[in-house]
TIMAR-174871 format. One record per residue (C-alpha): residue number from 0; chain; z, x, y. Coordinates in Angstrom, 2 decimals, decimal comma. Example, Ala and Ser with C-alpha at 12.3 -4.5 7.8 and 13.67 -1.06 7.14 Angstrom:
+--------+-------+---------+---------+---------+
| vextor | kollo |      zz |      xx |      yy |
+--------+-------+---------+---------+---------+
|      0 |     A |    7,80 |   12,30 |   -4,50 |
|      1 |     A |    7,14 |   13,67 |   -1,06 |
+--------+-------+---------+---------+---------+
//
This chain:
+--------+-------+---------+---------+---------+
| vextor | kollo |      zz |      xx |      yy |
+--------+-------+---------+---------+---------+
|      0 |     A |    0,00 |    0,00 |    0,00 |
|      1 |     A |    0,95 |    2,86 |    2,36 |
|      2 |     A |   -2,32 |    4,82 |    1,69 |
|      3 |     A |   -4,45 |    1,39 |    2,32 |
|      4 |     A |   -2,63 |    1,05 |    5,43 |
|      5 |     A |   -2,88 |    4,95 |    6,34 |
|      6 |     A |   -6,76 |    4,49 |    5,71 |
|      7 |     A |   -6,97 |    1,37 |    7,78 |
|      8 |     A |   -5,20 |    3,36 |   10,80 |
|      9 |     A |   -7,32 |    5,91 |   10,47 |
|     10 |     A |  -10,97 |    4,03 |   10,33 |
|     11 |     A |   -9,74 |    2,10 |   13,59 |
|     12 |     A |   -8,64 |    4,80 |   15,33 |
|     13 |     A |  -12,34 |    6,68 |   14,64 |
|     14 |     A |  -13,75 |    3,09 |   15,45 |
|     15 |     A |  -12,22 |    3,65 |   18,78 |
|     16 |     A |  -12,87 |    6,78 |   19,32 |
|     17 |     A |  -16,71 |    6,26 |   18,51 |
|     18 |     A |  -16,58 |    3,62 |   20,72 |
|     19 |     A |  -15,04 |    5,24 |   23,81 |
|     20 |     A |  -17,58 |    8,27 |   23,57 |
|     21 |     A |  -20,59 |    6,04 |   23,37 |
|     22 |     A |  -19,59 |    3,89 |   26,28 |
|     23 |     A |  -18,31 |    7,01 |   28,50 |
|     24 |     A |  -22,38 |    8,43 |   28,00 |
|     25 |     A |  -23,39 |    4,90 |   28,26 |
|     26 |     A |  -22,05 |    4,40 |   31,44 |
|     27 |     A |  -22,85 |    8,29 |   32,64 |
|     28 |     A |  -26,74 |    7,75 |   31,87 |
|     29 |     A |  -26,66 |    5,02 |   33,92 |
|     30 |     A |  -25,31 |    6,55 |   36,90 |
|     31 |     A |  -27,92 |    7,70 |   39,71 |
|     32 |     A |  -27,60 |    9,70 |   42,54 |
|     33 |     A |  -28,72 |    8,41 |   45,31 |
|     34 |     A |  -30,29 |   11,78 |   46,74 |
|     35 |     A |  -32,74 |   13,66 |   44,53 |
|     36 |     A |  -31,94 |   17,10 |   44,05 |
|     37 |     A |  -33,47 |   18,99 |   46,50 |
|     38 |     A |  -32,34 |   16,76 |   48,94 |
|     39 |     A |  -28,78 |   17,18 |   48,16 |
|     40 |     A |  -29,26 |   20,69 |   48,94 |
|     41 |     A |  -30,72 |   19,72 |   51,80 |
|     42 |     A |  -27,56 |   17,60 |   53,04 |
|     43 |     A |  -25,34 |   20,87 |   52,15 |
|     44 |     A |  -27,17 |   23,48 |   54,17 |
|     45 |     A |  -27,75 |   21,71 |   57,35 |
|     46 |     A |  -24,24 |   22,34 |   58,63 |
|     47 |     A |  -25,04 |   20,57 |   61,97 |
|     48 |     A |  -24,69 |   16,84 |   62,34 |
|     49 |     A |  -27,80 |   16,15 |   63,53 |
|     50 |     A |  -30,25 |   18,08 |   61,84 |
|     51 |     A |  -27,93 |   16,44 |   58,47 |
|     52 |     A |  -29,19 |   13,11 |   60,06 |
|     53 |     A |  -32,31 |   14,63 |   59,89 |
|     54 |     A |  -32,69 |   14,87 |   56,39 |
|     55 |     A |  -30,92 |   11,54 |   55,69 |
|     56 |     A |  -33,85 |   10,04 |   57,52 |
|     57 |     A |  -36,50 |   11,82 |   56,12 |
|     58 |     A |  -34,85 |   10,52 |   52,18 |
|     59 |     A |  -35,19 |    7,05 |   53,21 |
|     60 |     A |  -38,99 |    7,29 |   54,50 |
|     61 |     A |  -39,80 |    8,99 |   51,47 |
|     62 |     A |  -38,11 |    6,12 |   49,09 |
|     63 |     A |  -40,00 |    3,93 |   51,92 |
|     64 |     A |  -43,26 |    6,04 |   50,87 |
|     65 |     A |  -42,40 |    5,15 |   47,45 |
|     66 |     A |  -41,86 |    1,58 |   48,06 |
|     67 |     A |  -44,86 |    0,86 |   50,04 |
|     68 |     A |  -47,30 |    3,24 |   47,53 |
|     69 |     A |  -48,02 |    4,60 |   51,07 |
|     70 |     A |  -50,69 |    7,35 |   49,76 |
|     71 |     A |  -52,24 |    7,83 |   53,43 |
|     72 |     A |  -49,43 |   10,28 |   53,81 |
|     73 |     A |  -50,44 |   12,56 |   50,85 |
|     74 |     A |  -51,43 |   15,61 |   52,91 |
|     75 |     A |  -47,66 |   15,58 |   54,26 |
|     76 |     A |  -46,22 |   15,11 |   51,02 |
|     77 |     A |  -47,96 |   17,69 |   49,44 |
|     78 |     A |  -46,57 |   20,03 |   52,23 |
|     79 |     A |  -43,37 |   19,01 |   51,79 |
|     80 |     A |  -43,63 |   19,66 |   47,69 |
|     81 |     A |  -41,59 |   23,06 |   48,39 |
|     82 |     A |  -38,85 |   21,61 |   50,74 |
|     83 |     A |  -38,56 |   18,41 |   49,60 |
|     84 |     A |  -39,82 |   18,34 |   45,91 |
|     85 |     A |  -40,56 |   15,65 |   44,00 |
|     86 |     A |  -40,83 |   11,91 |   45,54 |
|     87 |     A |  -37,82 |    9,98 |   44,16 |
|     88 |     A |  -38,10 |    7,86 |   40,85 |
|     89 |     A |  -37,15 |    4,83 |   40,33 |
|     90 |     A |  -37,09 |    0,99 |   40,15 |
|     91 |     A |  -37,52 |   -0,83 |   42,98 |
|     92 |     A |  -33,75 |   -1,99 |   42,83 |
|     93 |     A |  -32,95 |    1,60 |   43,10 |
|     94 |     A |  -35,10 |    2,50 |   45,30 |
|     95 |     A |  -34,04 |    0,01 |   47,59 |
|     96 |     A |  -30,23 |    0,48 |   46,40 |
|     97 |     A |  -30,59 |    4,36 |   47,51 |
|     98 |     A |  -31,88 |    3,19 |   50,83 |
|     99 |     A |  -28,45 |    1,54 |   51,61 |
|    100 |     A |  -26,18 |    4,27 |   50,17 |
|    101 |     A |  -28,06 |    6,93 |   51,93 |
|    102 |     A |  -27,75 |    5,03 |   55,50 |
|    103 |     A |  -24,38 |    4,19 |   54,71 |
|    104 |     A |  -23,76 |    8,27 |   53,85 |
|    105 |     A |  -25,08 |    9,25 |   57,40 |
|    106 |     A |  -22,82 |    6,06 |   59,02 |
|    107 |     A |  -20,06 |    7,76 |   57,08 |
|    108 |     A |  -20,96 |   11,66 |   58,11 |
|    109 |     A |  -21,40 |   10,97 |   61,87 |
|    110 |     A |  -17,96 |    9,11 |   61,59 |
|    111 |     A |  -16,17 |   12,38 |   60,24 |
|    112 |     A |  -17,99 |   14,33 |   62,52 |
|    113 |     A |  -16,56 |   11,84 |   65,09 |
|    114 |     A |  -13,34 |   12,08 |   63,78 |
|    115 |     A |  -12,34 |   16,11 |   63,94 |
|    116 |     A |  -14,81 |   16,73 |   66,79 |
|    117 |     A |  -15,06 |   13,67 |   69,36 |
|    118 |     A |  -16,47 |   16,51 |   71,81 |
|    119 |     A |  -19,28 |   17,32 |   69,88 |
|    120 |     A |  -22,27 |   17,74 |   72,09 |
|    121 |     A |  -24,52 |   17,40 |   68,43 |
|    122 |     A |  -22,89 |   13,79 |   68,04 |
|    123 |     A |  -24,32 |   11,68 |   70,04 |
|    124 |     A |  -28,08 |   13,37 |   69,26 |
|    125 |     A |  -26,82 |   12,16 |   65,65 |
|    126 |     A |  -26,15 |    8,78 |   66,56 |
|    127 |     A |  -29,61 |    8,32 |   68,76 |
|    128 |     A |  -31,50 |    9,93 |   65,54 |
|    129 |     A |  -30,45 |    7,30 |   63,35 |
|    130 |     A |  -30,91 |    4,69 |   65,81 |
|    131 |     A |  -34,44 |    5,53 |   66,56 |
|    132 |     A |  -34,89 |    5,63 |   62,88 |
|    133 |     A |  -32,77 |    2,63 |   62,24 |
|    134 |     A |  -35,06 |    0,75 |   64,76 |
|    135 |     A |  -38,53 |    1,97 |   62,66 |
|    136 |     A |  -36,44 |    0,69 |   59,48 |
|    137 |     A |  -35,73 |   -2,91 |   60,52 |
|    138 |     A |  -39,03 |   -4,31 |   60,25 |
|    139 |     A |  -39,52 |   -2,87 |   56,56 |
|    140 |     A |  -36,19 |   -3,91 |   55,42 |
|    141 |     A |  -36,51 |   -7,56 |   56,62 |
|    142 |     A |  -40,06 |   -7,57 |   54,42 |
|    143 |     A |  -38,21 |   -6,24 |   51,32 |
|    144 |     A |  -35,27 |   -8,73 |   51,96 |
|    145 |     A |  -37,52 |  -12,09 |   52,26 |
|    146 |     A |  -39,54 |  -10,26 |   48,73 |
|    147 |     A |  -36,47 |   -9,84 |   47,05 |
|    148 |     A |  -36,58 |  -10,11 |   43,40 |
|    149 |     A |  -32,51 |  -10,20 |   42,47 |
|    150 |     A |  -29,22 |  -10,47 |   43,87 |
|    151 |     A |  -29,01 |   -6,60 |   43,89 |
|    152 |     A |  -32,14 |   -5,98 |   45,96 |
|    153 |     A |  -30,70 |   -8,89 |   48,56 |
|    154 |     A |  -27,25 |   -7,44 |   49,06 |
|    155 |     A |  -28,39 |   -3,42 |   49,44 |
|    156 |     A |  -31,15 |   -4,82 |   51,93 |
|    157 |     A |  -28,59 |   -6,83 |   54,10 |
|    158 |     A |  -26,19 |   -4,41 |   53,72 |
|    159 |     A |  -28,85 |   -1,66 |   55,14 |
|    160 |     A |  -29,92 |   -4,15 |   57,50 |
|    161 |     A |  -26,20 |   -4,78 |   58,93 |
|    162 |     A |  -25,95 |   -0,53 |   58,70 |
|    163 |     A |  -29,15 |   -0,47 |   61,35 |
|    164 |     A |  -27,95 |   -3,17 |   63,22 |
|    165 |     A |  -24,34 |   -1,37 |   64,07 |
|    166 |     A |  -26,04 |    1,68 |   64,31 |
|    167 |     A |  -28,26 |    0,65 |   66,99 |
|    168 |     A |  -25,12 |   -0,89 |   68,86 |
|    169 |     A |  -23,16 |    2,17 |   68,58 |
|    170 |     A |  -25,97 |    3,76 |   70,60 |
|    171 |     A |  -26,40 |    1,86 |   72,92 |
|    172 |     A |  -22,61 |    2,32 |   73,93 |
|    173 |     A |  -23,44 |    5,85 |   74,45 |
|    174 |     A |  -23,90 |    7,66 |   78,14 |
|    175 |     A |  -27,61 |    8,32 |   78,96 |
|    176 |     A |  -29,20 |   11,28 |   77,94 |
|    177 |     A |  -29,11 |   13,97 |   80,63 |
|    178 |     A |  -32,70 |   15,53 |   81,01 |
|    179 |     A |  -32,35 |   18,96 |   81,70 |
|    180 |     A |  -34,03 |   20,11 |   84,97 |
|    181 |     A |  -36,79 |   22,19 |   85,17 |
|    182 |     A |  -36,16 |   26,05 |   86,90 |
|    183 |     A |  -38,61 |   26,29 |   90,11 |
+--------+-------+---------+---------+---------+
//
């Protein structure tokens, strides 16, 4: 009786064990970065804010290249092959998913920026980059919000949408640009 109950133990402790592993890769393969590769290095070498905005921007027109099968561009994205790399992959959920989290990333880097360094003379150049691009993103990400095709694809593009929307506030709150004079 013991050594039925030993074996019993044993088999549903493996069980468990088999399970855990497969659902800890499961769940692991299904995560996605919302940056490809390169442009995570990208993110880590530009130590200013703005040019860091920079390259957010640039990763969501390229997932907008993507999107739109934009192939008028392919002389520029060819260039870019050594910088940049590969376009992202990816379903159009994720696609439009990465959109959100990389907005929501640059939201999140000007505000810790903003946070040690309100002084910054690079912040506010931060803030107007996004805004100009958040104003260029608007139009597209009202067109992929009325052609949803899920829940998913609805909530990252009014979520983005919102993201612009603040950002482009937040800007306009800012002092005027001063244009530097020219020396006679």
């Amino acid at each position: 009786m013991k050594n039925n109950n030993l074996r019993f133990a044993f088999f549903a402790l493996t069980t468990f064990f088999c399970i855990t592993v497969f659902f800890s890769f499961s769940v692991s393969a299904q995560r996605r970065d919302h940056l490809t590769e390169m442009e995570t290095e990208l993110v880590r070498e530009m130590q200013e804010i703005d040019k860091r905005t920079e390259v957010y921007v640039k990763a969501i027109n390229r997932r907008f290249l993507v999107l739109n099968k934009d192939s008028s561009q392919a002389k520029k994205i060819e260039k870019d092959l050594e910088k940049w790399g590969e376009l992202p992959t990816g379903t159009r959920t994720q696609l439009l998913l990465d959109i959100e989290k990389i907005l929501q990333e640059a939201v999140d880097n000007i505000d810790n920026v903003a946070e040690r360094d309100v002084k910054s003379e690079l912040l506010p150049k931060a803030v107007r980059v996004l805004a100009d691009a958040s104003n260029r993103f608007l139009p597209q990400l009202k067109i992929f919000l009325d052609s949803a095709q899920n829940d998913k694809e609805k909530g990252a593009m009014i979520g983005a949408i919102d993201n612009c929307n603040q950002i482009i506030e937040a800007a306009a709150k800012l002092p005027r640009e001063e244009k530097k004079k020219k020396k006679s």
